[in-house]
N, C-alpha and C positions, 0 to 999 in steps of 0.2 A: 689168467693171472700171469703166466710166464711170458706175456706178449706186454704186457705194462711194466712189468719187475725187471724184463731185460734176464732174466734165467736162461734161456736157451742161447739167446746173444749176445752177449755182454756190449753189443755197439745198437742193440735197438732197446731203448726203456724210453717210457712214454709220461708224460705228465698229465694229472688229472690234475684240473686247476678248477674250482668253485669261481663261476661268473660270477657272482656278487660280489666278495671279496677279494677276488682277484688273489689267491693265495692256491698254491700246489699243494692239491692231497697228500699227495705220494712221494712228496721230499724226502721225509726221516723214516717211511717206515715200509715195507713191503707187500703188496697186499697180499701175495704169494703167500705170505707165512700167516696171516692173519687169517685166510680161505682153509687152511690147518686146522689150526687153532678152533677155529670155528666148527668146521666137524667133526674131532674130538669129543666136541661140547655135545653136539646134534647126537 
């Protein structure tokens, strides 16, 4: 996650773009924090 979020680098963050629509996942939101979030829950 901190290889797509740019955490460790602040000059490497990566874009996750959906082929079909042609839209970036990972515009507005981090997945970093949502990988958290999520085993909190777990």
């Amino acid at each position: 996650m901190e290889l797509l979020d740019g955490y460790y680098d602040s000059k490497k963050k990566y874009e996750v773009k959906n082929v079909f629509t042609n839209t970036i996942v990972n515009d507005k939101l981090d997945f970093h924090d949502l990988c958290e979030d999520f085993l909190k829950c777990s």
